[in-house]
NUZAZA-288352 format. One line per field, with one value per residue (C-alpha): residue number from 1; residue in three letters; chain; x, y, z. Coordinates in nm, 4 decimals, padded with zeros to 6 digits. Layout:
nr	NUM:...
rest	ALA:...
kette	A:...
X	X:...
Y	Y:...
Z	Z:...
This chain:
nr	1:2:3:4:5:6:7:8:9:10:11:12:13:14:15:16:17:18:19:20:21:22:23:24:25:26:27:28:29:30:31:32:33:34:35:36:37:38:39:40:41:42:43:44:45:46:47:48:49:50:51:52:53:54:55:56:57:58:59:60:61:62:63:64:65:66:67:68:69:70:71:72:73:74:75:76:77:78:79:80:81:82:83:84:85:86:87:88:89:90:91:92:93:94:95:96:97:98:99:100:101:102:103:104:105:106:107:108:109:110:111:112:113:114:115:116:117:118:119:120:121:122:123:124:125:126:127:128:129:130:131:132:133:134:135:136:137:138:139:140:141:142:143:144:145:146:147:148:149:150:151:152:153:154:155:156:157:158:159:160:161:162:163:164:165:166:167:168:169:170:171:172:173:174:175:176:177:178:179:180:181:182:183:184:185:186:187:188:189:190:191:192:193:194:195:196:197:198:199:200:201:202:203:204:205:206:207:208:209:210:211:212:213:214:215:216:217:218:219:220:221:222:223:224:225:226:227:228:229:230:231:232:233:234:235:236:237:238:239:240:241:242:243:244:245:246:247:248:249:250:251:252:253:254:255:256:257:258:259:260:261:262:263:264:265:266:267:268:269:270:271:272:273:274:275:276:277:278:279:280:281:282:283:284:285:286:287:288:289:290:291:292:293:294:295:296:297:298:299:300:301:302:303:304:305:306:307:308:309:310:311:312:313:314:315:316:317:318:319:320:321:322:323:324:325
rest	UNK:UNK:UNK:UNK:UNK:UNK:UNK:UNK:UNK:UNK:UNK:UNK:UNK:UNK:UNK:UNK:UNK:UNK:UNK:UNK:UNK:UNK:UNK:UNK:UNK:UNK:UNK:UNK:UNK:UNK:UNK:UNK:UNK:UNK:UNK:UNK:UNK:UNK:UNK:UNK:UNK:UNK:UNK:UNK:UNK:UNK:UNK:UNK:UNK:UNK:UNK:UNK:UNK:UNK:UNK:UNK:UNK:UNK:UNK:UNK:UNK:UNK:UNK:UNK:UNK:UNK:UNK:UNK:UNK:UNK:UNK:UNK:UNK:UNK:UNK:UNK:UNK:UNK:UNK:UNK:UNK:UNK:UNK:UNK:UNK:UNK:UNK:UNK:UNK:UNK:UNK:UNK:UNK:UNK:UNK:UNK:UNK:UNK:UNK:UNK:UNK:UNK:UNK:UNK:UNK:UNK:UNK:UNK:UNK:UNK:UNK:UNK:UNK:UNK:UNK:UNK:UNK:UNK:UNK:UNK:UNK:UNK:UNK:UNK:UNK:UNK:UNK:UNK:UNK:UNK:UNK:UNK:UNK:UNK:UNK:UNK:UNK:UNK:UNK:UNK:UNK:UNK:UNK:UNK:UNK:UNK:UNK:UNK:UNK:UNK:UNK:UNK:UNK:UNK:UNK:UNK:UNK:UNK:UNK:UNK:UNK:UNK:UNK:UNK:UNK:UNK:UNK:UNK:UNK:UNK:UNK:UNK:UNK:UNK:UNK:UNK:UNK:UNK:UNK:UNK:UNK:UNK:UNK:UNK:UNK:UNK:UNK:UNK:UNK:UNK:UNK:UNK:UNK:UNK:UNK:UNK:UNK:UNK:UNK:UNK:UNK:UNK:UNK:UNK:UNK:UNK:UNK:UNK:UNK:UNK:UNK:UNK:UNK:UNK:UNK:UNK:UNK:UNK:UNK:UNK:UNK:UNK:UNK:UNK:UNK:UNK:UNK:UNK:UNK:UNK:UNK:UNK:UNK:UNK:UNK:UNK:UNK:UNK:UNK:UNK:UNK:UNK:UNK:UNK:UNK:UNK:UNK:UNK:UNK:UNK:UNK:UNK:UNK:UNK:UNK:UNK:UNK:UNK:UNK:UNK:UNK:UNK:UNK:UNK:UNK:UNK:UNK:UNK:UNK:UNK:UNK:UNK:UNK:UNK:UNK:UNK:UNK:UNK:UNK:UNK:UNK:UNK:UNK:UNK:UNK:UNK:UNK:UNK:UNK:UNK:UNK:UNK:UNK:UNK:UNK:UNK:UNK:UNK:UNK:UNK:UNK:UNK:UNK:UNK:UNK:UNK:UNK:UNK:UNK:UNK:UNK:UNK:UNK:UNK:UNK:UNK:UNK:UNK:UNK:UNK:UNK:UNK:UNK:UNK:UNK
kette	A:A:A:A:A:A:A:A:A:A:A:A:A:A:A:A:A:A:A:A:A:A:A:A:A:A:A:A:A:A:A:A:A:A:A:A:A:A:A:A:A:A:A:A:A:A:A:A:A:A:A:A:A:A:A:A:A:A:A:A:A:A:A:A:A:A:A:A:A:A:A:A:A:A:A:A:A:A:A:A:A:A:A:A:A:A:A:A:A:A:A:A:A:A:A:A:A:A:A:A:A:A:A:A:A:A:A:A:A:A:A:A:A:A:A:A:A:A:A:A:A:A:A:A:A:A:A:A:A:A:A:A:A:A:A:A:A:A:A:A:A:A:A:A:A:A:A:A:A:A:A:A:A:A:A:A:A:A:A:A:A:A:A:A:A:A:A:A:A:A:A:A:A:A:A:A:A:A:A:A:A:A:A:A:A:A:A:A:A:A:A:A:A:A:A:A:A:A:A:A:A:A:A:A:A:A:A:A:A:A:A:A:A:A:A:A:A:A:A:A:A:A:A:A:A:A:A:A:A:A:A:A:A:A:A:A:A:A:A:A:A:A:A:A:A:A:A:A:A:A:A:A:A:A:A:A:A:A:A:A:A:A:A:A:A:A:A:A:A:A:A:A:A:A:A:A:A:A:A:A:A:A:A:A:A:A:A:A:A:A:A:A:A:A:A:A:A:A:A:A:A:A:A:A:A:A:A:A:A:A:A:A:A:A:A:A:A:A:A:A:A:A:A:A:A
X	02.0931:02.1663:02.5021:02.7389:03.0681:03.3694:03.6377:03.9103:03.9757:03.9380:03.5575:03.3022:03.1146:03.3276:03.4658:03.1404:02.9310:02.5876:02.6210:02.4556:02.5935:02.5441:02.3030:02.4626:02.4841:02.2959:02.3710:02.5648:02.5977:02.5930:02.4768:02.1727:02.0731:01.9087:01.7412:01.8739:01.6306:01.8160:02.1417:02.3059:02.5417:02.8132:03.1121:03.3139:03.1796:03.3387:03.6296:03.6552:03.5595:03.8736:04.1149:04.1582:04.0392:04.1534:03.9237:04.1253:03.9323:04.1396:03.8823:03.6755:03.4779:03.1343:03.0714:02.8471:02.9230:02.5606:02.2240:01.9393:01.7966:01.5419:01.6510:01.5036:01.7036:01.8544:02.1495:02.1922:02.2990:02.1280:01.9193:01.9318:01.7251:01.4793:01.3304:01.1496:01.3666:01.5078:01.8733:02.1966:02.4766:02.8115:03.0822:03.2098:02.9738:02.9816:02.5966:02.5175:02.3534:02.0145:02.0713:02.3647:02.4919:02.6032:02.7224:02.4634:02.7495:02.6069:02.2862:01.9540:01.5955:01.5665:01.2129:00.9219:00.7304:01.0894:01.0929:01.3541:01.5610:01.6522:01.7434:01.9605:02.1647:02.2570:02.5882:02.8228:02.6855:02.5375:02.8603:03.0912:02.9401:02.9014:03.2780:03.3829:03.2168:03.3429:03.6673:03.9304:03.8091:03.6434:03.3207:03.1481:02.7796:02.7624:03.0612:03.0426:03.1555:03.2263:03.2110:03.1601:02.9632:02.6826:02.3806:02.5709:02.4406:02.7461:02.6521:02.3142:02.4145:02.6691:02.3579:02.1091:02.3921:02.5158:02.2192:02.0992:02.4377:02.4061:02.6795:02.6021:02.6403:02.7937:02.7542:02.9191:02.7387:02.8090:02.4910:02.2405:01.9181:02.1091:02.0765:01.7224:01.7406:02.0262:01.8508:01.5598:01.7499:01.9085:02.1773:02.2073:02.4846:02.3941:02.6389:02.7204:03.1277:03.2559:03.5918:03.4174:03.2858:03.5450:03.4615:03.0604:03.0835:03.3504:03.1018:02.7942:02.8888:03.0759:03.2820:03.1803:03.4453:03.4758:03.6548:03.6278:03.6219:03.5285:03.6242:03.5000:03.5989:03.9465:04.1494:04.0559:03.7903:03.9755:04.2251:03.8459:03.8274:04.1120:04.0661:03.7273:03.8727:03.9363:04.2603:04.3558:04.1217:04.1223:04.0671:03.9117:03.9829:03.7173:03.6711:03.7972:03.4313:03.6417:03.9128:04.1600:04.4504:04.6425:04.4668:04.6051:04.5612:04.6917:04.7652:04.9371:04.6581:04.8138:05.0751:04.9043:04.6500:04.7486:04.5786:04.6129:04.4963:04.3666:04.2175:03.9822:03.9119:03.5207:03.7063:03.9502:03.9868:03.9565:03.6141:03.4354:03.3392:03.1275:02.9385:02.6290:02.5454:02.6263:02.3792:02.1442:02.1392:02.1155:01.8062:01.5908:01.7236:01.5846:01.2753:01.1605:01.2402:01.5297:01.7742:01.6518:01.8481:01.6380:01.7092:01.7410:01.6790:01.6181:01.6950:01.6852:01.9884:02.0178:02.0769:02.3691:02.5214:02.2509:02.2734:02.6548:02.6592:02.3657:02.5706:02.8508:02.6503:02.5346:02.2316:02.1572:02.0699:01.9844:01.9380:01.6429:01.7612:01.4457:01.6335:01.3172:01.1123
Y	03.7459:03.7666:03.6005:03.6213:03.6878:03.7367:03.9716:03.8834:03.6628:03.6893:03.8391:03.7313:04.0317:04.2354:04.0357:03.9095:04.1078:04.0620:04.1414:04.1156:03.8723:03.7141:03.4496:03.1286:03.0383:02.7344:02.3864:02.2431:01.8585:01.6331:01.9697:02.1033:02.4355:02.4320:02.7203:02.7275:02.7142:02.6552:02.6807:02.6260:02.8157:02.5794:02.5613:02.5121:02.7687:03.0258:02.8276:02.9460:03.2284:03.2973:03.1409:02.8660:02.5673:02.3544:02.4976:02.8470:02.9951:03.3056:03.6407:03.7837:03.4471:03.3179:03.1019:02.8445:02.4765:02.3017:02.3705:02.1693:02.3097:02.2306:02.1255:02.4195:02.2751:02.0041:01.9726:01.7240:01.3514:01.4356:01.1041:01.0897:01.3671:01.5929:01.9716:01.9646:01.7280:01.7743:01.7993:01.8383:02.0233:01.8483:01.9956:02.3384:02.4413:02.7633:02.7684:03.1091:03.2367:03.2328:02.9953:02.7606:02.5208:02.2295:01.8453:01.6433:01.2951:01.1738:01.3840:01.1808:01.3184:01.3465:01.2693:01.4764:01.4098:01.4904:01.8173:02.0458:02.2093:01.8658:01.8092:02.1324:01.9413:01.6447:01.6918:01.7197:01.6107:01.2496:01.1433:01.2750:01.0568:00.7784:00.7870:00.8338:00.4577:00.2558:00.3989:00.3711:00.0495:-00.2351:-00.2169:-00.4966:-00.5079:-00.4716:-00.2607:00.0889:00.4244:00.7123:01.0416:01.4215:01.6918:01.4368:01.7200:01.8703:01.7726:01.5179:01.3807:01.3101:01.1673:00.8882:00.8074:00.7438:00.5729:00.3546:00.2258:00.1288:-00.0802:-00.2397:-00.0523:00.1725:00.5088:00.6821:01.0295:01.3334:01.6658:02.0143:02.0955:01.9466:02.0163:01.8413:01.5308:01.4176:01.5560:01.3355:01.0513:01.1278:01.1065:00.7356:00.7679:00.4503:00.6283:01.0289:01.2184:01.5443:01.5997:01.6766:01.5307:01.2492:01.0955:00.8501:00.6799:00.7139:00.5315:00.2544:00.1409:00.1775:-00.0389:-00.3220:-00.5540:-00.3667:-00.2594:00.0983:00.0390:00.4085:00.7960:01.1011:01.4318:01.7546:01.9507:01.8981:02.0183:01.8755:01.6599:01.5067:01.3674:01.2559:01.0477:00.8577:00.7633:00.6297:00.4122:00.0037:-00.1476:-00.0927:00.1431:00.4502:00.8334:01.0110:01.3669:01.5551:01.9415:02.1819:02.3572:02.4645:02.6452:02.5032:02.3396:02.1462:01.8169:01.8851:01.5936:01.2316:01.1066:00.7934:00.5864:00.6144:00.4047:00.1845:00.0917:00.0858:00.3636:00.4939:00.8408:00.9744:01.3154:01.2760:01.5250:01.4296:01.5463:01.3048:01.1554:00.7488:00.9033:01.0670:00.7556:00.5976:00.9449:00.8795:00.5865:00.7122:01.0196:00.7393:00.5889:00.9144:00.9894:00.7045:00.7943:01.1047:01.0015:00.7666:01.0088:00.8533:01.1896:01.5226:01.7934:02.1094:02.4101:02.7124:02.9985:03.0745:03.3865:03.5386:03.5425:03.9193:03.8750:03.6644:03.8472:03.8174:03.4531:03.4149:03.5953:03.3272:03.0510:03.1615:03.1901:02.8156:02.6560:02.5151:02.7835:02.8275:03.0605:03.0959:03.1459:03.1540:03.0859:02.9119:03.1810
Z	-03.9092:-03.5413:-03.4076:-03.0767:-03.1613:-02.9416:-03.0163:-02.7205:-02.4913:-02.1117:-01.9854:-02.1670:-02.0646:-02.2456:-02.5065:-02.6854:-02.8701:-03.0310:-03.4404:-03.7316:-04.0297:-04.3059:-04.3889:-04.4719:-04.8158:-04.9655:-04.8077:-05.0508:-05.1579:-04.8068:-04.6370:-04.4677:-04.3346:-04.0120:-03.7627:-03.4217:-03.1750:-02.8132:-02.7618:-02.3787:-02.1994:-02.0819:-01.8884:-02.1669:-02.3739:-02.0443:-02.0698:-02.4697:-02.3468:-02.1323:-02.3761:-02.1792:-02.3731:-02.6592:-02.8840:-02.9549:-03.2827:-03.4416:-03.3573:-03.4189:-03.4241:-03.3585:-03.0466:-02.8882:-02.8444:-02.8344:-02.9923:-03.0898:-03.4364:-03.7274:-04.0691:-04.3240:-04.6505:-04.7219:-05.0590:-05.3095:-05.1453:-04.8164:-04.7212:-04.3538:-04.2534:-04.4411:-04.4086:-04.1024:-03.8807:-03.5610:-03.4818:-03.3096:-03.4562:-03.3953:-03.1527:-03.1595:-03.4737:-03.3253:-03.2211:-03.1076:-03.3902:-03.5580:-03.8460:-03.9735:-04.2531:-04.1252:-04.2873:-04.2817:-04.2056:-03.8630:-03.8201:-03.7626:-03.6503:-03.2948:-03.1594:-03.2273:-02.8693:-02.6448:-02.4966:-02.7085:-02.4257:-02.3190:-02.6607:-02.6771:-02.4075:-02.5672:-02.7655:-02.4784:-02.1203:-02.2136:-02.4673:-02.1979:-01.9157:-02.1129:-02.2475:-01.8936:-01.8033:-02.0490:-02.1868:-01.8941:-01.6692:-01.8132:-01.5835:-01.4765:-01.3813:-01.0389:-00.9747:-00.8214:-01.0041:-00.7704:-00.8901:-00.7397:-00.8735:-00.9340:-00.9282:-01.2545:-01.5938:-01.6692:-01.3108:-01.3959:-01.7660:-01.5606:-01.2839:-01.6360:-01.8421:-01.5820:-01.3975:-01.7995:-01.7775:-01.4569:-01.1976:-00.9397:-00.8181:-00.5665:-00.5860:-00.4005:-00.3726:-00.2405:-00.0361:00.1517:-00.0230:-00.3569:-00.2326:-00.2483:-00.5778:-00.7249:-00.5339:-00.7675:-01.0221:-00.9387:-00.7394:-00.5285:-00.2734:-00.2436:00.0251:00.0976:-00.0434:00.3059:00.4846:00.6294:00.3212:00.2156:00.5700:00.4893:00.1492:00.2411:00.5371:00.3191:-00.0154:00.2337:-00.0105:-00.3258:-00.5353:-00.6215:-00.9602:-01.1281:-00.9907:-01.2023:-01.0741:-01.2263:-00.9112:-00.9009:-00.5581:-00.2142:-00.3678:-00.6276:-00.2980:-00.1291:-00.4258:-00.4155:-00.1223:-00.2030:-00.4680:-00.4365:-00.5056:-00.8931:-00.9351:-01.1881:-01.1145:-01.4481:-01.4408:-01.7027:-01.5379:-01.2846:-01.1520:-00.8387:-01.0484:-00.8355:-01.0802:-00.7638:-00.5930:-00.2381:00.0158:00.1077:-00.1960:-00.0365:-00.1984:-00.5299:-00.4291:-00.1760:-00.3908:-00.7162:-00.8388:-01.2155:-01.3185:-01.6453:-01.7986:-02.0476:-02.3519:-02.5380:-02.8656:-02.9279:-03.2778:-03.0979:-02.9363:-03.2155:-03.4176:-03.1229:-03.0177:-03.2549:-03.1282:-02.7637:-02.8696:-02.9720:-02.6462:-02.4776:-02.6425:-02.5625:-02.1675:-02.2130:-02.3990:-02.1233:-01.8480:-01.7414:-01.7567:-01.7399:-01.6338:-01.4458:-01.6936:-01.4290:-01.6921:-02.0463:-02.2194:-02.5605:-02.7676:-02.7480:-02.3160:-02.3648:-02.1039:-01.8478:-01.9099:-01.8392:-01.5598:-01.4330:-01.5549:-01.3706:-01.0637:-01.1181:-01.2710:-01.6385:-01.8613:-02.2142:-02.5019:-02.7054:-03.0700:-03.2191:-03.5915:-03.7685:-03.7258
């Protein structure tokens, strides 16, 4: 059976290797064995890659964070799903390879008519965005949620999830040509992330209050943000796409206005018990058409390394496993 498996920490194109293993033993009671069929490359999964995430597995391991899959066998006790089904593994299952045993606790058959690559997306992306909206500021319908790097996956998940909860979107991108996509998408607010943006937004929502900010840029933009903020307002930290670890700027605001400021980890034991029905509610958004996220590339799992170098470069991409076959 095919697998990636990385060997040490730091460049992925050298550290990761493609091997051959061991088929997974029998699912055992409250298991089920299912064949990997698409499996992302994600941000996180370079941050693993580099040693530079919570998730620190002793190597050699395997890798891969998110997959969709189909159930092949099911063990004794198993009542939830059934050979045949549709699923996603949980977190950190260590995807990447052709076929898995997994516990069956939480699983439930994803829809048969909803395209499969959107599927592969759903374990990290949709829960994150969601968590982000309700867990830090009690959010009223109404209220506006500001938030850069809105044309990324988690961007998209917070424009779906929150216009399904009443609030509204103001979203900060890096280019140009991004923004009539994200307004496609549902963004209410769609600017371009540049100095004069604060300004832009405060004279476009009037007396709305801009209770919540998510950054997944972190430096100069995380400071734009701030700024953007109403009094008593919270800034959600969740990534650091610019690789930049300081937040240079006028942080005055934080005092002026009250502002409180939070990072946010999906994998915390107080999260965990409300991500299936978050996954629930992420699948009907993407059954009716109400998030997709544009998949750049797809490549088999033996040109894992063409596909991190495109991920690197930008754009969704996934791997086709293939593991049912």
């Amino acid at each position: 059976m095919k697998a990636i498996q990385i060997t040490a920490y730091g460049d992925p194109l050298e550290g990761l290797e493609l091997v051959d293993i061991a088929e997974p033993p029998p699912p055992e009671k409250g298991e089920v064995l299912i064949g990997v069929e698409f499996a992302p490359v994600n941000h996180n999964d370079l941050l693993l890659f580099g040693g530079n995430f919570p998730v620190h597995p002793p190597l050699p391991s395997l890798v891969g964070n998110e997959a969709v899959g189909i159930v092949l066998q099911v063990g004794a006790g198993v009542e939830n799903i059934k050979v045949g089904d549709r699923v996603t593994p949980p977190l950190y299952s260590f995807t990447w390879r052709e076929r898995m045993v997994i516990p069956a606790e939480d699983l439930f058959a994803l829809p048969t008519e909803v395209d499969l690559q959107q599927l592969a997306m759903l374990r990290i992306n949709p829960p994150t965005a969601a968590l982000l909206l309700s867990e830090f500021v009690d959010m009223k319908p109404g209220d506006w949620v500001v938030q850069n790097c809105a044309n990324s996956a988690v961007g998209r998940a917070v424009i779906a999830i929150a216009k399904g909860r009443g609030l509204r979107t103001v979203n900060l991108v890096r280019r140009q040509e991004q923004v009539a996509e994200v307004e496609v998408a549902g963004g209410d607010i769609v600017l371009v992330d540049e100095n004069d943006a604060t300004e832009r937004v405060q004279a476009m929502i009037g007396d709305g209050a801009v209770r919540l900010a998510l950054c997944g840029i972190s430096g100069t933009a995380t400071a734009r943000l701030v700024s953007a903020l109403s009094s008593g307002g919270s800034l959600v930290n969740y990534a650091q796409m610019s690789g930049d670890m300081s937040a240079p700027g006028d942080f005055r605001p934080l005092m002026r206005k009250s502002i409180t400021m939070h990072n946010f980890y999906q994998n915390k034991p107080a999260f965990r018990p409300k991500v299936p029905q978050i996954l629930r509610e992420a699948v009907e958004l993407i059954r009716t058409g109400k998030l997709m996220v544009p998949v750049s590339a797809i490549y088999p799992l033996a040109s894992f390394k063409e596909a991190i170098i495109h991920t690197q470069k930008g754009g969704k991409v996934l791997l086709e496993v293939n593991g049912a076959r």
